[in-house]
C-alpha positions as a Markdown table, in Angstrom:
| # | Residue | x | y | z |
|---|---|---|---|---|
| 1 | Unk | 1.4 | 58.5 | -36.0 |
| 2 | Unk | 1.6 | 56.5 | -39.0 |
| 3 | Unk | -1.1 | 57.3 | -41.8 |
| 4 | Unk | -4.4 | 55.2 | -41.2 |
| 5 | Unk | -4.0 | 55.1 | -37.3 |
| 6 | Unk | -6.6 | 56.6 | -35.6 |
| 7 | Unk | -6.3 | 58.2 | -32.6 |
| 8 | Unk | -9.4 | 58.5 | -29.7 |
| 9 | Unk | -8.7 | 62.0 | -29.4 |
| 10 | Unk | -11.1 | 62.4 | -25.8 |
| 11 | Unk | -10.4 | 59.2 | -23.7 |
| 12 | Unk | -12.2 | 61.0 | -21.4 |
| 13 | Unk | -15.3 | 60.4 | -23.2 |
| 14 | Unk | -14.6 | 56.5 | -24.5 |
| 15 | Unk | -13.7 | 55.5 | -20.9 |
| 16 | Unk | -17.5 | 57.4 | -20.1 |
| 17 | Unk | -19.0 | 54.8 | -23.3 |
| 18 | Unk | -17.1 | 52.1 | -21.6 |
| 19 | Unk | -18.5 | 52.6 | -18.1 |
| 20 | Unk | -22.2 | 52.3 | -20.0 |
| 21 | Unk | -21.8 | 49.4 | -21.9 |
| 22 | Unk | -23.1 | 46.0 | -20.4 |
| 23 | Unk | -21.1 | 42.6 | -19.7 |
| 24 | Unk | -21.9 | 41.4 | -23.4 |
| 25 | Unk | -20.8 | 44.7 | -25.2 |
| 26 | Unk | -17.8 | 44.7 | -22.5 |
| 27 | Unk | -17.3 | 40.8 | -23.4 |
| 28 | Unk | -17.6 | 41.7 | -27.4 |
| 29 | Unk | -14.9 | 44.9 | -26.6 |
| 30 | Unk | -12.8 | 42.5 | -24.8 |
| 31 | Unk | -12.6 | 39.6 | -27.7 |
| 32 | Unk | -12.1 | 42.7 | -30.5 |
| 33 | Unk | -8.9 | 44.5 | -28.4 |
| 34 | Unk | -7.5 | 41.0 | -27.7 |
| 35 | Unk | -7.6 | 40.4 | -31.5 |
| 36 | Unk | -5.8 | 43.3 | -32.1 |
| 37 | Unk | -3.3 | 42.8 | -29.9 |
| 38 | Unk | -2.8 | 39.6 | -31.4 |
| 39 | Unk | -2.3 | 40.9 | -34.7 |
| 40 | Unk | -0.2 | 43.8 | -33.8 |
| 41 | Unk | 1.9 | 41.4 | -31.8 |
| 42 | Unk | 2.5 | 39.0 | -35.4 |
| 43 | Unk | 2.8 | 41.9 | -36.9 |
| 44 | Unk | 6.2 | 42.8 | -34.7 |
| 45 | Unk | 7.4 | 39.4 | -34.8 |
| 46 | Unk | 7.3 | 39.2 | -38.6 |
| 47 | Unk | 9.0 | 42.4 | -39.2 |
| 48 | Unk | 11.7 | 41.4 | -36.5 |
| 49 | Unk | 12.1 | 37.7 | -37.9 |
| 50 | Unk | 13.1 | 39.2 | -41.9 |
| 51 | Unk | 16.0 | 39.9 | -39.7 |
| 52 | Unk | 17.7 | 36.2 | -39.7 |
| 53 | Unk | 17.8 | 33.4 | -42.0 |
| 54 | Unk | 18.6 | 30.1 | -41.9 |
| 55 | Unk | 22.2 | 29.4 | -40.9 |
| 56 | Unk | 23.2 | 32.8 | -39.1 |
| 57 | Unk | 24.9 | 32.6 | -35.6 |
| 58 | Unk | 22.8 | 34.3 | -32.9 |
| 59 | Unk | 22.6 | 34.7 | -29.4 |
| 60 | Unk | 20.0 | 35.2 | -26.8 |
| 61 | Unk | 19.7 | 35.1 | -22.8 |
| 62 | Unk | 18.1 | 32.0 | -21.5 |
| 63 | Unk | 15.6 | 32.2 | -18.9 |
| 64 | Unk | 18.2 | 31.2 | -16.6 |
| 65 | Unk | 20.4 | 34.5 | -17.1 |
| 66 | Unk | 23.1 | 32.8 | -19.4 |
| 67 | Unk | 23.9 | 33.4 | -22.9 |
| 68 | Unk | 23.2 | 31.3 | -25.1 |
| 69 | Unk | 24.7 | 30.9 | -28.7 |
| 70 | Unk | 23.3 | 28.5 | -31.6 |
| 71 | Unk | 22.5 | 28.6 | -35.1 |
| 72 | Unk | 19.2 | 29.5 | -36.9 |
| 73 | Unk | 17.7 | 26.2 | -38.1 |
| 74 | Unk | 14.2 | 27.5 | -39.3 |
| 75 | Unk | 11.8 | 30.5 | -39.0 |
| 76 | Unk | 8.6 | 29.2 | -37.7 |
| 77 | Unk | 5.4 | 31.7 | -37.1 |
| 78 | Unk | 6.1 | 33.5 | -34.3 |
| 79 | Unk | 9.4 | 32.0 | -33.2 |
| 80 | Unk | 13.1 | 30.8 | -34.6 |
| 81 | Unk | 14.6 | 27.8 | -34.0 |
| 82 | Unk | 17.7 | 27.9 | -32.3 |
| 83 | Unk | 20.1 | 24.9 | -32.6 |
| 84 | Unk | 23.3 | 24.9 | -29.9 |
| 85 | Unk | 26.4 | 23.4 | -30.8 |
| 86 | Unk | 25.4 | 20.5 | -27.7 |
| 87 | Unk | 22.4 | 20.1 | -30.0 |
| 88 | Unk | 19.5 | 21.6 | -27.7 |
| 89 | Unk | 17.1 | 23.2 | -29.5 |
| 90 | Unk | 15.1 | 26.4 | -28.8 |
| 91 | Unk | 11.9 | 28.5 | -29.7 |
| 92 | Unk | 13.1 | 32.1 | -29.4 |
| 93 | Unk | 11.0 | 34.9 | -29.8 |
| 94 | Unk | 12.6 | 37.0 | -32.5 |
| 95 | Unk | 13.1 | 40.0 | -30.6 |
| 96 | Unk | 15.0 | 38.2 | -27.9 |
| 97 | Unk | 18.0 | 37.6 | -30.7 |
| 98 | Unk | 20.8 | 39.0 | -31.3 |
| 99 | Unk | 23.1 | 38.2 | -34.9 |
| 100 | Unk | 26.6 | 38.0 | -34.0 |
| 101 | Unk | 27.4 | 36.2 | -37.9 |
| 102 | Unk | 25.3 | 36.1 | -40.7 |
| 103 | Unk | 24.8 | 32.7 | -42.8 |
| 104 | Unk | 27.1 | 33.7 | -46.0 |
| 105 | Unk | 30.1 | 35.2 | -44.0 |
| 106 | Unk | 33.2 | 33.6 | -44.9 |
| 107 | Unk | 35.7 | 33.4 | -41.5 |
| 108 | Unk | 39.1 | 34.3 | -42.1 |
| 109 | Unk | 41.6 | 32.5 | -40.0 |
């Protein structure tokens, strides 16, 4: 555990204070845990998009099964653009990406 996490040390007891709490407590809960998910979630996808810059070669598996490969083409919020060499373009989450080259590699013949 990282320093500042806290940690419910007797579930047993907060799932007892959840059973007791009525539908607007429940429905306050709900909208606070969703927000932290949310930001927890951003949180991952920034760390993982330092990762790649604009230019680098990457690939990724397309909802279909096959693997696609493209070219970074800009780092949006939660997603990276993903140019093919046909000229489709994607929104890929950055944790679905793999770097096969990064932009300022030089290729030898």
């Amino acid at each position: 555990m990282k320093p500042g996490d806290i940690k419910i040390i007797d579930r047993v007891s907060a799932v007892e204070a959840i059973k007791r709490l009525n539908e607007e407590d429940l429905r306050f809960l709900n909208r606070m845990i969703v927000e932290r998910l949310k930001l927890i979630s951003q949180a991952r996808a920034t760390t993982l998009m330092v990762s790649f810059t604009k230019g680098d070669q990457v690939v990724f598996q397309a909802p279909d099964g096959r693997q696609v490969e493209g070219t970074v083409l800009r780092l949006n919020k939660k997603t990276v653009s993903v140019v093919t060499g046909d000229g489709h373009q994607w929104n890929v989450s950055p944790g679905l990406l793999q770097l096969i080259q990064e932009a300022g590699d030089v290729q030898w013949p």
